[in-house]
C-alpha positions in Angstrom: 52.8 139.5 -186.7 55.1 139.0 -184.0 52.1 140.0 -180.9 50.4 137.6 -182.7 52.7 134.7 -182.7 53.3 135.2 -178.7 49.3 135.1 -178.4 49.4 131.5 -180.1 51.9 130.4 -177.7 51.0 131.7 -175.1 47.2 130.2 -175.3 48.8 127.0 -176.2 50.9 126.7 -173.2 47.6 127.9 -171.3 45.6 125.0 -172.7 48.2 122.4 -173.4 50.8 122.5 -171.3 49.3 123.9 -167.8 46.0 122.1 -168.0 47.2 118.9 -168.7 47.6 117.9 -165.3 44.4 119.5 -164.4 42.6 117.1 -166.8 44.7 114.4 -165.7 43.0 114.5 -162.1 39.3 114.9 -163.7 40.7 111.9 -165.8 41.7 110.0 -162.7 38.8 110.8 -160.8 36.3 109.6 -163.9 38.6 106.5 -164.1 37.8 105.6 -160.2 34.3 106.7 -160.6 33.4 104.2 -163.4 35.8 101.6 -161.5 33.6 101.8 -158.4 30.1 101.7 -160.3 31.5 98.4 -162.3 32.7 97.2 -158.8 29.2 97.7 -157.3 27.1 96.2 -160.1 29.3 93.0 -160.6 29.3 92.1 -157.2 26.9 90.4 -154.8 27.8 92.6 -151.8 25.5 93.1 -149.1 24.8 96.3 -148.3 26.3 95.6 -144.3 28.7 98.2 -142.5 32.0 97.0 -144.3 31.1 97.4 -147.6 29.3 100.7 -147.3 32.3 102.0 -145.3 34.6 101.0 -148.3 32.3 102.8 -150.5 32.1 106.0 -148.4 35.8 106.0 -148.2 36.3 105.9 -151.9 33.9 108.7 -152.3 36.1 110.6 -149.8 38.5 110.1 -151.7 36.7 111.4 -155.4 35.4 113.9 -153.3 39.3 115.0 -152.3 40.2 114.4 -155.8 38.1 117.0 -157.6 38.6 119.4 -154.6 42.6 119.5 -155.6 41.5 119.4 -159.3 39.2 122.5 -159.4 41.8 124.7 -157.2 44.1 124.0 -160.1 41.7 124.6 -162.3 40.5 127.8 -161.2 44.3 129.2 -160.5 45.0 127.7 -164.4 42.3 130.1 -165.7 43.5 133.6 -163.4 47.0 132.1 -164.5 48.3 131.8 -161.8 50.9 129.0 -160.6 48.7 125.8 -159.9 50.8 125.3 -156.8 53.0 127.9 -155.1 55.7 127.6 -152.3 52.9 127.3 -149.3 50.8 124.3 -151.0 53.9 122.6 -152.2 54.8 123.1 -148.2 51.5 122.2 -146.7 51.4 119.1 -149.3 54.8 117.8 -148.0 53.8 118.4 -144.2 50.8 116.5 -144.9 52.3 113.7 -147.0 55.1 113.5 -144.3 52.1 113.1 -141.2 50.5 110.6 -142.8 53.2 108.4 -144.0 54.1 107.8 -139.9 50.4 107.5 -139.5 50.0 105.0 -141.8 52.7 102.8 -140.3 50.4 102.8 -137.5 47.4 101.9 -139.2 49.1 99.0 -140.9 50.4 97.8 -137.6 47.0 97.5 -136.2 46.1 95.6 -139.8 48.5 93.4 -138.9 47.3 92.7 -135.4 43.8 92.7 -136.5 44.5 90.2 -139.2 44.9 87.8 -136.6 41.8 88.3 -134.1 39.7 88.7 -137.4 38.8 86.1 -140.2 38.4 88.5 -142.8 40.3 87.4 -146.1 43.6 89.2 -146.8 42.9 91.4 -150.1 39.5 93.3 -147.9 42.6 94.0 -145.0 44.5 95.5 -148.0 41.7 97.2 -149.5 40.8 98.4 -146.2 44.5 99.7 -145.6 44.9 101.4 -148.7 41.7 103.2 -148.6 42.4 104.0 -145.0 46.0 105.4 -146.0 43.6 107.9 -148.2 41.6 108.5 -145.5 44.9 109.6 -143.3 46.2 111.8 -146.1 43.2 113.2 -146.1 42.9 114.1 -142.8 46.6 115.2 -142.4 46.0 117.8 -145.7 42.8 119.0 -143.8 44.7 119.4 -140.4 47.8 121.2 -141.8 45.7 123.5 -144.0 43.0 124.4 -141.5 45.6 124.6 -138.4 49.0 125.7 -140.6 52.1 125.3 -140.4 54.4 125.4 -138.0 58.4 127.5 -138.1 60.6 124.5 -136.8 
């Protein structure tokens, strides 16, 4: 009775308490999905450079999304930790890159704000997204390249 009573609990912190945040990105990432479709149906964009860019980006950034999701997925179901000492340190490194590269970014927003005539919530949409972007980039750098003892 008692092998059975640790199976229970052990499948039900398997399912309920480890894959919660797993489904909480493939929530996320369903949430920004049906955003974007209701944000390209209800509006009368033309399909110029801008707009596609913004679009691309936000895929990038689903596309990111579900990459992080099904690693945790996958190390949920060999149960294994869904992030160990490395990823927590190459997710810091990364977070840390691209927090002084966005400081940049929105520097040049704020100089570009002024040769441009572009209204103020696309140069904050176009920030935020491009914050992702950086992020992005920085994870990709740090886990392709590694990190460095110092």
């Amino acid at each position: 009775m008692l092998f059975i009573s640790n199976f229970v609990l052990e499948l039900y912190n398997l399912i309920f308490i480890k894959m919660n945040r797993t489904i909480l990105v493939f929530v996320v990432v369903l949430l920004v999905v049906f955003t974007f479709i209701l944000w390209i149906m209800n509006s009368r964009m033309g399909w110029d450079s801008p707009q596609m860019m913004m679009i691309a980006v936000g895929l990038v950034v689903v596309g990111f999304a579900v990459y992080i999701g099904m690693a945790r997925l996958k190390s949920t179901l060999r149960k294994e930790p869904a992030e160990d000492e490395l990823s927590k340190s190459i997710m810091t490194r990364a977070s840390s890159l691209s927090y002084y590269m966005s400081i940049y970014l929105w520097l040049f927003i704020m100089y570009v704000s002024d040769k441009v005539k572009w209204e103020t919530h696309t140069l904050v949409g176009a920030g935020i997204l491009g914050m992702a972007i950086i992020f992005f980039l920085s994870w990709l750098g740090v886990k392709l390249f590694g990190l460095r003892n110092g």
